[in-house]
C-alpha positions as CSV (number, residue, x, y, z in Angstrom):
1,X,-118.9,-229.8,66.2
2,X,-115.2,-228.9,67.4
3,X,-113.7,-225.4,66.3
4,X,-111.5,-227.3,64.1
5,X,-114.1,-229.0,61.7
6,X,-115.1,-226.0,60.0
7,X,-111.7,-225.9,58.8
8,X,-111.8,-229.0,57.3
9,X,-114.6,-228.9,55.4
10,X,-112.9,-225.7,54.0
11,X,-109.9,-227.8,53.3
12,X,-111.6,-230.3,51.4
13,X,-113.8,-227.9,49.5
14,X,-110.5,-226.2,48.8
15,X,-109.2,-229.5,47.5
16,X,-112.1,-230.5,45.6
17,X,-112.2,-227.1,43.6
18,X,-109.0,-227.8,42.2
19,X,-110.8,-230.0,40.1
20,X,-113.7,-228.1,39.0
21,X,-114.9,-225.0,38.4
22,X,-114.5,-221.3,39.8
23,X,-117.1,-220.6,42.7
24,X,-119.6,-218.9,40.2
25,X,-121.5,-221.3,38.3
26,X,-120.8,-221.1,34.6
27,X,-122.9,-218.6,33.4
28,X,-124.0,-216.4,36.5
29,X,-123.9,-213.2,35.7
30,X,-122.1,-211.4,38.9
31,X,-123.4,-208.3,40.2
32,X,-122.2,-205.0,39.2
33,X,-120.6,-204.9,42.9
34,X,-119.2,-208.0,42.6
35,X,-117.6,-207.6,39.1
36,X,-116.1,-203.9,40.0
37,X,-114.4,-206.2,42.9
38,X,-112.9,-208.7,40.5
39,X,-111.6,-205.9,38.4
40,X,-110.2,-203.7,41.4
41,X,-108.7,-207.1,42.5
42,X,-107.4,-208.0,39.1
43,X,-105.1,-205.0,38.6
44,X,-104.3,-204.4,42.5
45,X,-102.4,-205.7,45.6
46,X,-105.7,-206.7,46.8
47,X,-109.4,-205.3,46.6
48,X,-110.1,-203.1,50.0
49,X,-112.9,-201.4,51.6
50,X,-111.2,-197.6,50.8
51,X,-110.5,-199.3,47.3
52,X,-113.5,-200.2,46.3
53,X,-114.6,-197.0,47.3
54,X,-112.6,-195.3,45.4
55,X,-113.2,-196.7,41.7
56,X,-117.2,-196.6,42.8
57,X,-117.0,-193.4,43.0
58,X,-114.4,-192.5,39.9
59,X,-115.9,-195.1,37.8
60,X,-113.6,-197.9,35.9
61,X,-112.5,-195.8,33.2
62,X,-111.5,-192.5,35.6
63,X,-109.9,-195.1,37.9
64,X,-107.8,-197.0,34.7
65,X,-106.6,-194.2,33.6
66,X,-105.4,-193.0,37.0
67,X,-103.6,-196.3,37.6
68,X,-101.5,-196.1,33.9
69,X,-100.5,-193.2,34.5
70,X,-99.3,-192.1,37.5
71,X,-97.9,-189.4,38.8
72,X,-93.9,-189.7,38.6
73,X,-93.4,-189.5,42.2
74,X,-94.1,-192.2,44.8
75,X,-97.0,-191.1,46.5
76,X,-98.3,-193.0,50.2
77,X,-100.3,-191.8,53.1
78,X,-98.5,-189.9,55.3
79,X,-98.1,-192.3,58.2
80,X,-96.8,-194.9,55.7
81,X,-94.3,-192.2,53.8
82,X,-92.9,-191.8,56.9
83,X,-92.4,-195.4,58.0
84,X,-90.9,-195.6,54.9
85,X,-88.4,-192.8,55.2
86,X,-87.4,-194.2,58.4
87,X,-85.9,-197.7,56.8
88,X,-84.5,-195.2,54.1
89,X,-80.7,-194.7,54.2
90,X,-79.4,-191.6,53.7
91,X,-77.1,-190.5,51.0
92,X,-76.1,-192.2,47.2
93,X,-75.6,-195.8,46.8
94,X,-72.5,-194.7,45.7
95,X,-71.7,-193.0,48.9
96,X,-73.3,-195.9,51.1
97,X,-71.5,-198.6,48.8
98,X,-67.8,-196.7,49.7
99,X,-68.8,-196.4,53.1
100,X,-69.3,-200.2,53.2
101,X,-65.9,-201.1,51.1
102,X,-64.0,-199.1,54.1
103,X,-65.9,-201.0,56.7
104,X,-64.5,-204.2,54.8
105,X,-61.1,-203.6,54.3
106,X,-60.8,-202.1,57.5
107,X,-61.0,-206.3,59.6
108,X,-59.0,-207.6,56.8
109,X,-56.0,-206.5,58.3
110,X,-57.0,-207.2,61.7
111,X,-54.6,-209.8,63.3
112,X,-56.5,-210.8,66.4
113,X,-58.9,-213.8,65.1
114,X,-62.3,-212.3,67.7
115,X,-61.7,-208.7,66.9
116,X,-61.8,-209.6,63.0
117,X,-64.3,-212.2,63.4
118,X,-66.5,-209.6,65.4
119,X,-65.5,-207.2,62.4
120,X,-66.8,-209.7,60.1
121,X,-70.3,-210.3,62.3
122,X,-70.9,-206.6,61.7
123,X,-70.4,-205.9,58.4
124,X,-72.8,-208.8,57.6
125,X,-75.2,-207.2,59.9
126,X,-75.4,-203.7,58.4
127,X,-75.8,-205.9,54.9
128,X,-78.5,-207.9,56.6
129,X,-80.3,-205.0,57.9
130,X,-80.2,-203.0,54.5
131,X,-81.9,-205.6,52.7
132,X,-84.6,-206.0,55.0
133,X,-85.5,-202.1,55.7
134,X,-85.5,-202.5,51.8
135,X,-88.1,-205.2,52.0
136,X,-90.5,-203.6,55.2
137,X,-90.1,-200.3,52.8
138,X,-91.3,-202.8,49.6
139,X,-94.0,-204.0,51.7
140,X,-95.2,-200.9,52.8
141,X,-95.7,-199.1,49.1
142,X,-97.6,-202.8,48.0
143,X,-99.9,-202.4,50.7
144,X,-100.6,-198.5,50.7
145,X,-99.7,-196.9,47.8
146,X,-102.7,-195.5,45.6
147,X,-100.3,-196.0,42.7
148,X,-101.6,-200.1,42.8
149,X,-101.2,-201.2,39.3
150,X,-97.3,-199.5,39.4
151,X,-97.1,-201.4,42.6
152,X,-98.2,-204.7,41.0
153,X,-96.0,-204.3,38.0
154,X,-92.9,-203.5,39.8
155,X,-93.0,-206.8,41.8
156,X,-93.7,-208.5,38.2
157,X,-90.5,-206.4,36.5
158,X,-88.5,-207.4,39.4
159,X,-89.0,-210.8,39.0
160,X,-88.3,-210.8,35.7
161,X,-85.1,-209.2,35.6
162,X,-83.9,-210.6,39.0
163,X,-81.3,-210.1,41.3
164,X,-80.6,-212.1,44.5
165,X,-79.7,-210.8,47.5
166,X,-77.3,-213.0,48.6
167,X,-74.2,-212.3,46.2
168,X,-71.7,-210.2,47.0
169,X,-72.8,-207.1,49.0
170,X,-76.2,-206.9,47.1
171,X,-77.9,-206.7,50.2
172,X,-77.1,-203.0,50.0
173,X,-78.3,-202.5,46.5
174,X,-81.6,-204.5,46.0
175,X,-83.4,-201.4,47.4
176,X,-82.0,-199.0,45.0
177,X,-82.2,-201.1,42.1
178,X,-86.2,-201.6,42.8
179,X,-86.6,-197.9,43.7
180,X,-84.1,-196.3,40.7
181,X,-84.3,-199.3,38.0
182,X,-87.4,-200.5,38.0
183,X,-90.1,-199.0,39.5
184,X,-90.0,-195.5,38.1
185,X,-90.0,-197.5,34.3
186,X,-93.1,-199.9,35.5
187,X,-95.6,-198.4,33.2
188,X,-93.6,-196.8,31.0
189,X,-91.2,-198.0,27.9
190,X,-89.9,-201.6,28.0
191,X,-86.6,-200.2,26.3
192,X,-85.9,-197.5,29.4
193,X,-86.3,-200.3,31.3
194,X,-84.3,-202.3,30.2
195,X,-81.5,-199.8,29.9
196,X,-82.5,-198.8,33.3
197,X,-81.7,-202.5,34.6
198,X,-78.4,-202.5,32.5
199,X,-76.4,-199.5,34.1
200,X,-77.4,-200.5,37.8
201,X,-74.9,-201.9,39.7
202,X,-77.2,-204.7,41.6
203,X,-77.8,-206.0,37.8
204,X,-73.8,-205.7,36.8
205,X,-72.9,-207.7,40.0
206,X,-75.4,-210.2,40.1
207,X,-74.9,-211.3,36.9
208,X,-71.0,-210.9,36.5
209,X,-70.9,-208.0,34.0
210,X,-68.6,-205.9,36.5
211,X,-66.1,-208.6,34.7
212,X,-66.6,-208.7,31.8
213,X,-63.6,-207.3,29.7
214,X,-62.1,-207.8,26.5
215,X,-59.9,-210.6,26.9
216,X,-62.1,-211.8,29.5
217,X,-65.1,-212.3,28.0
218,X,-67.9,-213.2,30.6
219,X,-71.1,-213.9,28.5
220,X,-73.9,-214.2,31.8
221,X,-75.4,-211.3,31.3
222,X,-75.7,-211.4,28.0
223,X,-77.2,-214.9,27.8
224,X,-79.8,-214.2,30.5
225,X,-81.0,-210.6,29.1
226,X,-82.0,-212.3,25.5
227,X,-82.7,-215.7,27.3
228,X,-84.8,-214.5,30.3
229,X,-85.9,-210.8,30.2
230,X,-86.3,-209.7,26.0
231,X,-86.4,-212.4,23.1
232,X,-87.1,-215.8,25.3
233,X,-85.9,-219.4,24.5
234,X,-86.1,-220.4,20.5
235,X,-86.8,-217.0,19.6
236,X,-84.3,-217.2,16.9
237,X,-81.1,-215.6,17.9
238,X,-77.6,-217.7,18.3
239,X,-74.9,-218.8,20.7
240,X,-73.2,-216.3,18.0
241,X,-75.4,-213.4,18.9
242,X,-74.6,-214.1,22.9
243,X,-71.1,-214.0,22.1
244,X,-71.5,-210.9,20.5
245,X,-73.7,-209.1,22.9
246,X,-71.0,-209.7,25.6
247,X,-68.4,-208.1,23.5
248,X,-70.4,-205.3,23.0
249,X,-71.1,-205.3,26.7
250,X,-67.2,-204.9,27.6
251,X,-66.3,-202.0,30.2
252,X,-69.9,-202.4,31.3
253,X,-69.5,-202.1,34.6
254,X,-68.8,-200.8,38.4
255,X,-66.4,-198.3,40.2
256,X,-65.9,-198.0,43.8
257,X,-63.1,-195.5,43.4
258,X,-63.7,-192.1,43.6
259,X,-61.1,-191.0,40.9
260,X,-61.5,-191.6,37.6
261,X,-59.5,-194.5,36.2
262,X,-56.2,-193.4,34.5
263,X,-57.7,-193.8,30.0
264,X,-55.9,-194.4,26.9
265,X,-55.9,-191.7,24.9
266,X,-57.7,-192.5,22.1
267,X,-60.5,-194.0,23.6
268,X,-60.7,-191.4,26.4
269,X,-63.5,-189.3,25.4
270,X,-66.2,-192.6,24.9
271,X,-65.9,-192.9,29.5
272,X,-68.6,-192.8,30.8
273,X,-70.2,-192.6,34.9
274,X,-72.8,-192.0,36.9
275,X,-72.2,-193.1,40.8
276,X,-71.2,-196.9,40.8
277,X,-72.1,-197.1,37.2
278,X,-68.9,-196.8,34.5
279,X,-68.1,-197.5,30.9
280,X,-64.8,-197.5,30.5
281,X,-63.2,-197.7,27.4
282,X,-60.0,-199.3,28.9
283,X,-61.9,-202.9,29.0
284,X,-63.7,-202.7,25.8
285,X,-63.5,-204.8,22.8
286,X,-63.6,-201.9,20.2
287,X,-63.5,-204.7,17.6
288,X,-66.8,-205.0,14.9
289,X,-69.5,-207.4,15.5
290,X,-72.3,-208.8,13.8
291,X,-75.5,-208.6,16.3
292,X,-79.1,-210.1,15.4
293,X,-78.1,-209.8,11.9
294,X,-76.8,-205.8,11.9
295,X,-73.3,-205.1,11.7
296,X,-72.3,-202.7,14.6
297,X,-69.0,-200.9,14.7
298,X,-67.0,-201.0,17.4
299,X,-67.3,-197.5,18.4
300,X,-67.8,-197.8,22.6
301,X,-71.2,-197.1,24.6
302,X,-73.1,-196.5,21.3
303,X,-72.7,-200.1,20.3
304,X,-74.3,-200.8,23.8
305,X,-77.1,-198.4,23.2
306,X,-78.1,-199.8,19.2
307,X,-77.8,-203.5,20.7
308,X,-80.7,-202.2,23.7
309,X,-82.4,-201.0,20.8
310,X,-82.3,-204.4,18.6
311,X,-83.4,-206.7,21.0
312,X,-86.5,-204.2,22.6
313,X,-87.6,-203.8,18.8
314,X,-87.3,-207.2,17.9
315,X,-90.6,-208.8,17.4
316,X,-89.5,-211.6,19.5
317,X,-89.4,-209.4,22.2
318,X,-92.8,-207.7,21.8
319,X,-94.4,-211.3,21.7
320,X,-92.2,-213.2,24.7
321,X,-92.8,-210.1,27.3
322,X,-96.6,-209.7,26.0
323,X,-97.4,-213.0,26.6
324,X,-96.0,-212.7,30.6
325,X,-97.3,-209.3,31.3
326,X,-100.7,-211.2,30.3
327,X,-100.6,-214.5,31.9
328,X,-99.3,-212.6,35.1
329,X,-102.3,-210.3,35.2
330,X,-104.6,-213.1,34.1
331,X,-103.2,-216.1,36.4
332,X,-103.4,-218.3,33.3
333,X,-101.9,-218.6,30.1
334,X,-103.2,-215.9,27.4
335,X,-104.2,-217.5,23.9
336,X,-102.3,-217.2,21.2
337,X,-104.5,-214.2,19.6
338,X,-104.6,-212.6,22.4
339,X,-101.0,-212.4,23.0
340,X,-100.3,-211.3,19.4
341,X,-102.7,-208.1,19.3
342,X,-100.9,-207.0,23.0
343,X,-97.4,-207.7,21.0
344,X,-99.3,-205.4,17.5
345,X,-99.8,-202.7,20.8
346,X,-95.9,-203.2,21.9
347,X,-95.0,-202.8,18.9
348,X,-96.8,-199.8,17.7
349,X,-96.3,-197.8,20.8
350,X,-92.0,-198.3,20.7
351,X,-93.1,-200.7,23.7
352,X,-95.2,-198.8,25.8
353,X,-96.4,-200.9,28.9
354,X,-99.0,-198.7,29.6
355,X,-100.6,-198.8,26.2
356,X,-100.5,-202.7,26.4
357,X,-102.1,-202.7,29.4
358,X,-104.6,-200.8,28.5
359,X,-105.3,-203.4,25.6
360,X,-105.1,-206.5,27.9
361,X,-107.7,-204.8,30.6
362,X,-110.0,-204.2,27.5
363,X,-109.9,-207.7,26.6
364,X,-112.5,-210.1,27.2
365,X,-110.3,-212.8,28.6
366,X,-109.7,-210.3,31.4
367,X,-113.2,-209.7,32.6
368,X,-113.9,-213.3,32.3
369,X,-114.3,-216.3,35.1
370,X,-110.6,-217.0,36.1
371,X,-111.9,-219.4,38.8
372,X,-108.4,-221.3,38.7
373,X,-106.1,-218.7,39.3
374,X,-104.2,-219.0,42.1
375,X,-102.7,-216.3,43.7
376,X,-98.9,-216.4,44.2
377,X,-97.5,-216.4,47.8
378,X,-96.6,-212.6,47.6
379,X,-100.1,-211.6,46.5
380,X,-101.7,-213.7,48.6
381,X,-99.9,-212.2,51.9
382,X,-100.2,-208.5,50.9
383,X,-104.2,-209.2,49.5
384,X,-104.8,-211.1,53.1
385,X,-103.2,-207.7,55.4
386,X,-104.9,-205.2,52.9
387,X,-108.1,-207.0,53.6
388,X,-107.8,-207.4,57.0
389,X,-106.7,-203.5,57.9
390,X,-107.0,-201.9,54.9
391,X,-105.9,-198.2,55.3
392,X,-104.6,-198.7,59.1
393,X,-100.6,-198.9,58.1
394,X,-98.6,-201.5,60.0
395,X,-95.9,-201.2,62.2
396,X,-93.7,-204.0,61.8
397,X,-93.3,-205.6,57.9
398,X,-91.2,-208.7,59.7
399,X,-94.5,-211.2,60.4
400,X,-95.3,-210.7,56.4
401,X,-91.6,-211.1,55.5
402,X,-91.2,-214.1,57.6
403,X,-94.5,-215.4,56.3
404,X,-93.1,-215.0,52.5
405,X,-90.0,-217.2,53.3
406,X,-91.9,-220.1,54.5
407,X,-94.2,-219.8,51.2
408,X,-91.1,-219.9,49.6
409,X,-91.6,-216.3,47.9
410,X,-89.0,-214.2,49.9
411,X,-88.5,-210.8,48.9
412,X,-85.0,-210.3,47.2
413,X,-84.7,-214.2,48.0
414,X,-84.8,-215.7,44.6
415,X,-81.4,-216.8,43.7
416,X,-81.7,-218.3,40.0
417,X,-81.8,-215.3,37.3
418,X,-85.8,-216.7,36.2
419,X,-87.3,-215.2,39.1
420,X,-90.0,-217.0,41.0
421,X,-92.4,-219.2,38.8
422,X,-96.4,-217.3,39.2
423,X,-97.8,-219.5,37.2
424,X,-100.8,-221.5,40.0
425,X,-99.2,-224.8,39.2
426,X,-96.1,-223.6,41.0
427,X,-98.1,-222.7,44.4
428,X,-101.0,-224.9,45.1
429,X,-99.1,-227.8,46.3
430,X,-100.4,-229.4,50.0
431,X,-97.8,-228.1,52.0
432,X,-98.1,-224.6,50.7
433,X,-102.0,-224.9,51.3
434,X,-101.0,-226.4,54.9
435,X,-98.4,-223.0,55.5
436,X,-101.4,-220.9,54.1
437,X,-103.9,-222.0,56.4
438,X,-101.4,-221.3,58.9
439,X,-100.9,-217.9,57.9
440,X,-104.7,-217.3,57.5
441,X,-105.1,-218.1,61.5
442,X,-101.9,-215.7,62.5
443,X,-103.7,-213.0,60.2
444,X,-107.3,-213.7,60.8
445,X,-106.8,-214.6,64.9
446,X,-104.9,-211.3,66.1
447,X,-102.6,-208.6,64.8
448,X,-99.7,-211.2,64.8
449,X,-97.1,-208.7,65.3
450,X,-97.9,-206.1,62.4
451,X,-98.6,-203.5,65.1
452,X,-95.8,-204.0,67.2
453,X,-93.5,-200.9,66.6
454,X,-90.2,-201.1,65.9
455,X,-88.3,-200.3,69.5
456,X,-88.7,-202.8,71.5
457,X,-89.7,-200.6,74.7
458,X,-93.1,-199.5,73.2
459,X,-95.9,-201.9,73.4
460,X,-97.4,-203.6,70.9
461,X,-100.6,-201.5,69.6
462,X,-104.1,-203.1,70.0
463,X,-105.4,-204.0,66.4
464,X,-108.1,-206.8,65.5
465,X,-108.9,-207.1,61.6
466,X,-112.8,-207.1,60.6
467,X,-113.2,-208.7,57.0
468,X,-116.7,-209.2,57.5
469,X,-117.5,-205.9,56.6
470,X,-119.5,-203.6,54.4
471,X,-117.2,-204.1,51.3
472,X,-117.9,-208.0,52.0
473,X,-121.5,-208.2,52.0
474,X,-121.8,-205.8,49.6
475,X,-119.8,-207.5,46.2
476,X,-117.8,-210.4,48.1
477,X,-120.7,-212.8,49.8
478,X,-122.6,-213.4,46.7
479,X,-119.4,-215.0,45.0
480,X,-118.8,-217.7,47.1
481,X,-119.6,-221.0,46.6
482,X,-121.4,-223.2,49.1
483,X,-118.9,-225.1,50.5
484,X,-117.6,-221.5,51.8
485,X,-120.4,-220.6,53.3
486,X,-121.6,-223.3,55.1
487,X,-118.0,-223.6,56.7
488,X,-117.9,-219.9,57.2
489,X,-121.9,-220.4,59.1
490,X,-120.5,-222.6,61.2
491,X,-117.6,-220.3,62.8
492,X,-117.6,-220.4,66.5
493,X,-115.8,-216.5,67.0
494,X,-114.7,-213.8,65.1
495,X,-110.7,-215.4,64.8
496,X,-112.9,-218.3,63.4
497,X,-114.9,-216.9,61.0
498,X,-112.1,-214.4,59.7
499,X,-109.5,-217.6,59.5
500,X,-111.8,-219.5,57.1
501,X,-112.4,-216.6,55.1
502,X,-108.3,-216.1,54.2
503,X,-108.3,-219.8,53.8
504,X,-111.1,-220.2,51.7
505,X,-110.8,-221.3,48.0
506,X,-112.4,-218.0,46.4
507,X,-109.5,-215.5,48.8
508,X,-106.9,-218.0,47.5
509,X,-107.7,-217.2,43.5
């Protein structure tokens, strides 16, 4: 039999189990081993040797509780902290964002056409190479940080209140919104969240707040924060309640300067700043609106901070963001029931993420057969590496980044305000299979360039990934069906064997 048939049959069992059922028969119980896998895998980046390890010896509810509630700061292995620090800029966004506005002005007013199209090339090249330290440094806390369920809910919290890259100078800003904004308010309250996403510059720019005025009423934001990230579609508010949530949002918005703007005098005391972010009074509509039925008085920031608080209290809110925290973590839509006693746990707890996770991971629809799940592109990279080298930290995030473009899940690359869809539907498509299988053989074949460091005089760093390992006989053999295992009998080598493992259906879901 060539090397190649073993694929195939992997392929077609891949394609046939679309149709049926998950690769447990309904109704075999899985081993204890097995299901502590499923549940590391559940609420993680990808289950792992060390991992599993870990809640084996904490037990589930020690190792829960650890995951809701972190310890405030990031925490990583040393090796990766440092990589880390390394694609780190130093100083504020503030201070970087000035540096970059005198880098542009200063080719503007270059005459000679080379010197300010060279100008040009590198100002777009310190932009390019911002946003990508500020994906490797993503990739890097996915894959290492102990902190996995923060990790997992940051990507999911990004992608909901998205920004793209590509706008403006937001290459220089996507790291600090995921590291300021949203990951430090993962697991906590939904409202701080949302607030947090609201005063960050990436946010204001992306989706044209920095201009909205009185006068000049710009109602983007406001559409897409009831539309996309609180209340949801047919949730009951009105073109009228945009319109007045982007009046109230007026003088929400961004400063380069580092002066103060010159303030009228009786609205000076209601300015407001903190590095790029400003209210100023100057461009608000002080006028009275009527917002989700409660008068608000034009009064300055305060009518931004009761309008946060309508739409994170409204029950519309509790129910639209329950229901895709669930159907993230589940890979399938929640029922109806379900997603009302996670909004009761919103609700009760002033929105406390933590709290409603907790209720989702008791739930019985979480523990059971999810056999049609399909991973997402970004969880299927990052759970492929984190099997295949598990606590060894890479060297070089650029393979995985350019393996997330061609599954069309690039970091910081979504440019529509709705994020990427993670629903399996969205991702199980025969050309994404055919890229995945791809991917599988880079990964499962050699280190494909994770382990090449990041100067280009050092050589590239021997590295081979074992996935048939003790972790792997011990709770991942038993679950696979038999289609898997009599392509995976049939591997001729290690690269062969270790590519039909990442291709195969059950590493897939």
């Amino acid at each position: 039999m060539s090397r190649a048939a073993p694929l195939c049959l992997l392929i077609a069992a891949l394609l046939v189990s679309f149709a049926g059922p998950g690769p447990q028969a309904a109704g075999s119980p899985a081993s204890s081993a097995a299901a502590d896998a499923a549940f590391l895998d559940a609420l993680t980046w990808g289950a792992t040797p060390s991992a599993f390890a870990q809640l084996e010896a904490e037990g589930r509810a020690r190792w829960l509780h650890g995951q809701l509630h972190p310890l405030a700061e990031t925490r990583l292995p040393p090796e990766a902290q440092a990589a880390v620090d390394a694609l780190t800029p130093p100083g504020s966004l503030f201070e970087r964002t000035q540096a970059l506005d005198a880098q542009a002005k200063a080719f503007k007013d270059i005459q000679d056409p080379e010197a300010k199209k060279a100008g040009q090339q590198a100002f777009q090249a310190v932009l390019n190479n911002a946003a990508r330290n500020a994906a490797s440094a993503w990739v890097l806390r996915a894959l290492y940080s102990p902190d996995q369920l923060r990790e997992r809910l940051t990507w999911f919290w990004f992608n909901r209140f998205n920004v793209h890259q590509g706008k403006a100078t937001l290459r220089a800003a996507v790291g600090d919104y995921l590291d300021t904004a949203i990951r430090p308010h993962a697991l906590g309250r939904f409202r701080d969240l949302l607030m947090a996403s609201l005063r960050h510059p990436a946010m204001l720019r992306y989706l044209d707040n920095a201009d909205n005025a009185a006068g000049r009423i710009n109602e983007n934001y406001a559409r897409e924060i009831m539309e996309l990230h609180t209340m949801g579609v047919g949730s009951g508010y009105s073109q009228a309640d945009v319109e007045a949530l982007a009046r109230i949002l007026t003088g929400v918005g961004i400063d380069l300067k580092p002066e103060d703007p010159k303030l009228r005098p009786e609205h000076a005391a209601d300015f407001r700043r903190d590095g790029l972010f400003e209210f100023n009074p100057n461009r608000h509509d002080y006028g009275d609106k009527v917002f989700l039925g409660a008068a608000i008085q034009g009064r300055g920031w305060p009518e931004v901070e009761e309008a946060v608080n309508l739409i994170a209290h409204n029950p519309a809110t509790a129910t639209n963001v329950s229901r895709a925290l669930a159907a993230y973590i589940l890979g399938q839509t929640p029922d109806d029931g379900l997603v009302a006693r996670l909004a009761a746990t919103f609700t009760r707890t002033d929105g406390d993420i933590a709290a409603v996770m907790e209720v989702l991971v008791r739930e019985p629809a979480f523990a059971a057969e999810r056999g049609g799940a399909f991973k997402d592109p970004v969880r299927y990279v990052f759970s492929a590496v984190r099997m295949a080298y598990d606590q060894r930290v890479i060297l070089n995030a650029g393979p995985m980044l350019g393996w997330l473009n061609r599954l069309g899940e690039g970091l910081f690359n979504r440019s529509t305000p709705d994020g990427y869809p993670l629903d399996s539907a969205a991702w199980n498509g025969p050309g994404q299979l055919a890229t995945r299988f791809e991917i599988a053989r880079q990964i499962g074949s050699s280190s494909a360039g994770l382990f090449k460091p990041p100067t280009p005089d050092q050589p590239e760093q021997p590295a081979f990934p074992v996935l048939a390992n003790g972790f792997y006989f011990a709770a991942v053999s038993g679950t696979l069906s038999a289609p898997t295992r009599a392509a995976l009998a049939q591997a001729v080598s290690p690269q062969d064997w270790n590519t039909l493992y990442l291709a195969s259906p059950e590493f897939m879901r």
